[in-house]
Residue frames relative to the residue before (quaternion, step in Angstrom):
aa qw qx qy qz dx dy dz
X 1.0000 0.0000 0.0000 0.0000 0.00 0.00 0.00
X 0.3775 -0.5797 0.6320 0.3495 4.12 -0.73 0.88
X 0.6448 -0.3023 0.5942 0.3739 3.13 -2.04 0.30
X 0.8511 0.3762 -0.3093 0.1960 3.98 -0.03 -0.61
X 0.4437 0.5738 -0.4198 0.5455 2.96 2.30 -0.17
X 0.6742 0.4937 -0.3686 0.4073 3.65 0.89 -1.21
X 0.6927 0.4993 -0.3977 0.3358 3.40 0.54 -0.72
X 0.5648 0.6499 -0.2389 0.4489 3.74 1.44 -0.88
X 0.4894 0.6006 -0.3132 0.5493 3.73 1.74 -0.94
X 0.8296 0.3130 -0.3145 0.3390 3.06 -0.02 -1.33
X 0.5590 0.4651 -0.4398 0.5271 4.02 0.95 -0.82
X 0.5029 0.4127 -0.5088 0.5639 4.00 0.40 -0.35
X 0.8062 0.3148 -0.3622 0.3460 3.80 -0.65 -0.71
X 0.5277 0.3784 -0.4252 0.6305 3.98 1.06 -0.66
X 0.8152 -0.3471 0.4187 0.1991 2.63 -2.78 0.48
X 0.3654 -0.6584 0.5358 0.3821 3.68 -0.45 0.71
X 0.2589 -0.7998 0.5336 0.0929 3.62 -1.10 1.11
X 0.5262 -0.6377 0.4409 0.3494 3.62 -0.48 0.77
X 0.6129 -0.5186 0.4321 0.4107 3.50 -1.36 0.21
X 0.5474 0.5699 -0.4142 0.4517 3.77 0.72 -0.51
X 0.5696 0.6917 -0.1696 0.4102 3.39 0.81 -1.55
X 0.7135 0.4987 -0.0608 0.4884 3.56 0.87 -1.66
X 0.7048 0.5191 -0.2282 0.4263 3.08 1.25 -1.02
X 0.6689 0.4686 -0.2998 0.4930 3.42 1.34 -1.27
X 0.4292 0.6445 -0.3596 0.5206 3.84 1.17 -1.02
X 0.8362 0.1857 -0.3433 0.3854 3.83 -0.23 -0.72
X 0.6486 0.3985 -0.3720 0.5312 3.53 1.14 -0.62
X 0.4987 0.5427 -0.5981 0.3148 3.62 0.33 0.73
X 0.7649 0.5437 -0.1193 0.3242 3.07 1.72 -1.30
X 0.5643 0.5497 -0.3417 0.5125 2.75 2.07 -0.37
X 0.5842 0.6606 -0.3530 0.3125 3.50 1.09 -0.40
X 0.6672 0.5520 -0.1911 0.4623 2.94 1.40 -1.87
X 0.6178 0.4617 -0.4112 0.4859 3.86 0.94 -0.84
X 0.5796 0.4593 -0.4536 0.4974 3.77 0.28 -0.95
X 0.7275 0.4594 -0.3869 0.3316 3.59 -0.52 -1.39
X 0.7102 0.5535 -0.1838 0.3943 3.55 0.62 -1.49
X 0.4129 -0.6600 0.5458 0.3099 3.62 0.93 -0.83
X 0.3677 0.8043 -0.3732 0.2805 3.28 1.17 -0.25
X 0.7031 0.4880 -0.1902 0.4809 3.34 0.67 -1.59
X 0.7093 0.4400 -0.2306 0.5001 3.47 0.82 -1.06
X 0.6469 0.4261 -0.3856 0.5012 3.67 0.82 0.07
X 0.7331 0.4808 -0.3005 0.3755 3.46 0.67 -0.45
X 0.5808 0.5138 -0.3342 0.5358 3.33 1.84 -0.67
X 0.4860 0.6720 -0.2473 0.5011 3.72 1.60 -0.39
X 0.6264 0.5319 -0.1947 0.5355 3.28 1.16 -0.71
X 0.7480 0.2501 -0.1997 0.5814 3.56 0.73 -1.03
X 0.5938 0.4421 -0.5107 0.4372 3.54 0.41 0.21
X 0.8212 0.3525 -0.1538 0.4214 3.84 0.45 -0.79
X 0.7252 0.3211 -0.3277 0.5133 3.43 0.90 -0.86
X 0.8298 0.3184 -0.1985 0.4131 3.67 0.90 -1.07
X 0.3489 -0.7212 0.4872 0.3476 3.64 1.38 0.20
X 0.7938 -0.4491 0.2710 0.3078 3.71 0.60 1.11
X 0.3542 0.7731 -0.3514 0.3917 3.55 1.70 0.58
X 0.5980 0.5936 -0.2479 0.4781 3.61 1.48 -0.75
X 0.0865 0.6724 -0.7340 -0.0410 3.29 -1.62 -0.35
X 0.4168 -0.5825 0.6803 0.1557 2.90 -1.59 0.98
X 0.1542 -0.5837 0.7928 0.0835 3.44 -2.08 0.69
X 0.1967 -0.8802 0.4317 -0.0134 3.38 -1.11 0.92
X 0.2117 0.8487 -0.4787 0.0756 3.41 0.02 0.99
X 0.8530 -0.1795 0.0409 0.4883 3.57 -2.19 0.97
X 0.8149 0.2590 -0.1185 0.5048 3.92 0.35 -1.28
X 0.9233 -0.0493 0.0997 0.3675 3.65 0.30 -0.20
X 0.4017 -0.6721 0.5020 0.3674 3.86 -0.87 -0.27
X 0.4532 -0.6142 0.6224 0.1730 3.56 -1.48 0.32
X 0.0171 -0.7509 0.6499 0.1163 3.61 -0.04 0.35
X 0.0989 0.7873 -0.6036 0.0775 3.71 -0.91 0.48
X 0.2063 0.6450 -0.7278 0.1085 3.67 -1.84 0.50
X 0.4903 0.4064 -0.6526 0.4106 2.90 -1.95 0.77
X 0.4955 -0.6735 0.5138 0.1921 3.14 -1.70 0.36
X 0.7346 -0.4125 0.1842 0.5062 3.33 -1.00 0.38
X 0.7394 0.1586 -0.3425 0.5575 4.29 0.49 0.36
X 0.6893 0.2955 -0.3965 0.5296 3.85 0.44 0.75
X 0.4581 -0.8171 0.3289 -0.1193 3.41 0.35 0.73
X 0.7391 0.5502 -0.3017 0.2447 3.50 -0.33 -1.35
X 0.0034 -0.7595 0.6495 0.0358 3.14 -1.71 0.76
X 0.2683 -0.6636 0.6242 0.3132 3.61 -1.30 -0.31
X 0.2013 -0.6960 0.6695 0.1640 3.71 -0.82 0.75
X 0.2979 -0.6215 0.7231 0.0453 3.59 -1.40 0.86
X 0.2341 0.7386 -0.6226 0.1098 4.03 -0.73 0.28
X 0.5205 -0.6231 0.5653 0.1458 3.01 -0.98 2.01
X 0.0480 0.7193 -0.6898 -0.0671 3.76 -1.72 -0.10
X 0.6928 -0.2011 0.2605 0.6416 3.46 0.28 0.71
X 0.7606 -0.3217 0.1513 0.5433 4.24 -0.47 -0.76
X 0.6315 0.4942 -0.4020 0.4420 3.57 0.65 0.16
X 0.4208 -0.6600 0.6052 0.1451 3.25 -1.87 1.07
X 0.2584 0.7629 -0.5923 -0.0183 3.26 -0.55 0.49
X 0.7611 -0.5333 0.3692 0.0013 2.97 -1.56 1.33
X 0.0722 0.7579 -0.6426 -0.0859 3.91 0.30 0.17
X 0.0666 -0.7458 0.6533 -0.1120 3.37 -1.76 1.28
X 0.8140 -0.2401 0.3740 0.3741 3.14 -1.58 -0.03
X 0.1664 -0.7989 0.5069 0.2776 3.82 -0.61 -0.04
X 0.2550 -0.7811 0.5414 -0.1781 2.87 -1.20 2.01
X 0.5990 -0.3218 0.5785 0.4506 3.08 -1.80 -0.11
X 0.4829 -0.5336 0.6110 0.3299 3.54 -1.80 0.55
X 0.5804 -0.5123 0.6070 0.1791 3.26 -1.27 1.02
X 0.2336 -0.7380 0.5807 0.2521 3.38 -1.31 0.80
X 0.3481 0.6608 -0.5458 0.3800 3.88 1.17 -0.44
X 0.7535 -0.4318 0.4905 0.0724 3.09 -1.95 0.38
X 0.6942 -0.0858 0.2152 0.6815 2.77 0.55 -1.83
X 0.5513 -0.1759 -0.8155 0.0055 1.72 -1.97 1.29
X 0.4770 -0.6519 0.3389 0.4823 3.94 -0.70 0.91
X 0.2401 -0.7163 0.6368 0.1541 4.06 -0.72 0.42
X 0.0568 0.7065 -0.7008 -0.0805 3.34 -1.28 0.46
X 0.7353 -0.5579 0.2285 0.3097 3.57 0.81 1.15
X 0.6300 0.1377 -0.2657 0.7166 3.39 1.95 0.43
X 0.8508 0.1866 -0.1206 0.4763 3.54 0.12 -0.44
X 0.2796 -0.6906 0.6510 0.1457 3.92 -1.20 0.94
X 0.0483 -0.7816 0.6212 0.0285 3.67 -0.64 1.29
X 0.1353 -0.7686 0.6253 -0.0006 3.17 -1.34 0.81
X 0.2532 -0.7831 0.5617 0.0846 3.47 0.00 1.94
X 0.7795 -0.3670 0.2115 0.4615 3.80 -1.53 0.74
X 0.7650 0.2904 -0.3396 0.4638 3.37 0.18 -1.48
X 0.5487 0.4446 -0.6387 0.3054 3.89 0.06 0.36
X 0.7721 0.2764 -0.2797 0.4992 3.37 0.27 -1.48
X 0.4884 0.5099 -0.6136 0.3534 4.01 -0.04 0.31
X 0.5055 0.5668 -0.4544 0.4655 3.64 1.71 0.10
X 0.3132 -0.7126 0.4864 0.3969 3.46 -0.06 0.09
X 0.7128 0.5018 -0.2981 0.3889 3.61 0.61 -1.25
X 0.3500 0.7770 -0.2616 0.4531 3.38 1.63 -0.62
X 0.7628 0.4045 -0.0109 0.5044 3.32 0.56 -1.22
X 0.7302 0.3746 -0.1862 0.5402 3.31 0.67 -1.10
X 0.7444 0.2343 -0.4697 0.4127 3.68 0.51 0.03
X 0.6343 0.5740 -0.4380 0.2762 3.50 0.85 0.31
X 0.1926 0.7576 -0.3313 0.5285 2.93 2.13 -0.32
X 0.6598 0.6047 -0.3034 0.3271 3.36 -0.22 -2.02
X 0.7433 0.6247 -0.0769 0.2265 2.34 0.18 -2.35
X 0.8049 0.3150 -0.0318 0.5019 3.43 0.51 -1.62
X 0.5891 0.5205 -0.3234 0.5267 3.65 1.59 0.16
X 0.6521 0.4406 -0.3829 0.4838 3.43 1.54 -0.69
X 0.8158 0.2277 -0.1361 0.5139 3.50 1.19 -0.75
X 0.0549 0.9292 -0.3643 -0.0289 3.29 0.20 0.83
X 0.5882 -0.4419 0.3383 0.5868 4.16 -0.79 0.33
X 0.2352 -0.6586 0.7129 0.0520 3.27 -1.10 0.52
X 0.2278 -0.8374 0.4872 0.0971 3.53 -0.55 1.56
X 0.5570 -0.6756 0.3677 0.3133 3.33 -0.51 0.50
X 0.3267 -0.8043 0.3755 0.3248 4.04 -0.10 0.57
X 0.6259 -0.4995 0.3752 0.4668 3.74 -1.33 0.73
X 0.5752 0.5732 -0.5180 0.2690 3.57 0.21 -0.42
């Protein structure tokens, strides 16, 4: 399944949201990425690590960052929640750390984490050194 069929499931399985709704949802996310530094680290990311090879896809909760070609893949998903960032990943064991909180798919980072900067930036790191590997069309 692509990230855009999966991502379509899940808005199929939540409450259909009105267009107002949608609207506040993305300008939460556009707020939370700006506010957070977030947005600027990830566009930081494709300028320096990938020499502009990425691209972001953008939806109601959040952006996709992605690169690689059609058999290397990889992205980092970002998803807003009201003021927290939380990370979509691989599915794991729950992390025993604190922070970032883990619920065995997704690393959340509530304001007072990411108002840490470094906070942010090593999960960043993190999910850039090891990213979701998408599965290929074949």
């Amino acid at each position: 399944m692509s990230d855009q069929e999966q991502a379509a499931a899940e808005q199929g399985a939540a409450p259909e949201l009105d267009e107002s709704q949608r609207q506040a949802q993305r300008e939460n996310a556009k707020h939370i990425l700006q506010e957070s530094g977030a947005a600027t680290m990830l566009r930081t990311l494709n300028k320096e690590q990938l020499k502009n090879r990425g691209w972001f896809e953008e939806y109601d909760s959040g952006v996709i960052f992605k690169w690689g070609t059609w058999s290397t893949r990889r992205h980092v998903w970002v998803d807003i929640q009201g003021d927290s960032i939380r990370f979509r990943l691989n599915p794991h064991l729950k992390c025993k750390a604190a922070v970032p909180i883990c619920d065995g798919e997704y690393h959340t980072l509530r304001r007072e984490h990411w108002q840490q900067r470094e906070v942010l930036l090593e999960e960043m790191a993190k999910n850039f050194a090891k990213p979701v590997a998408e599965p290929s069309a074949d």
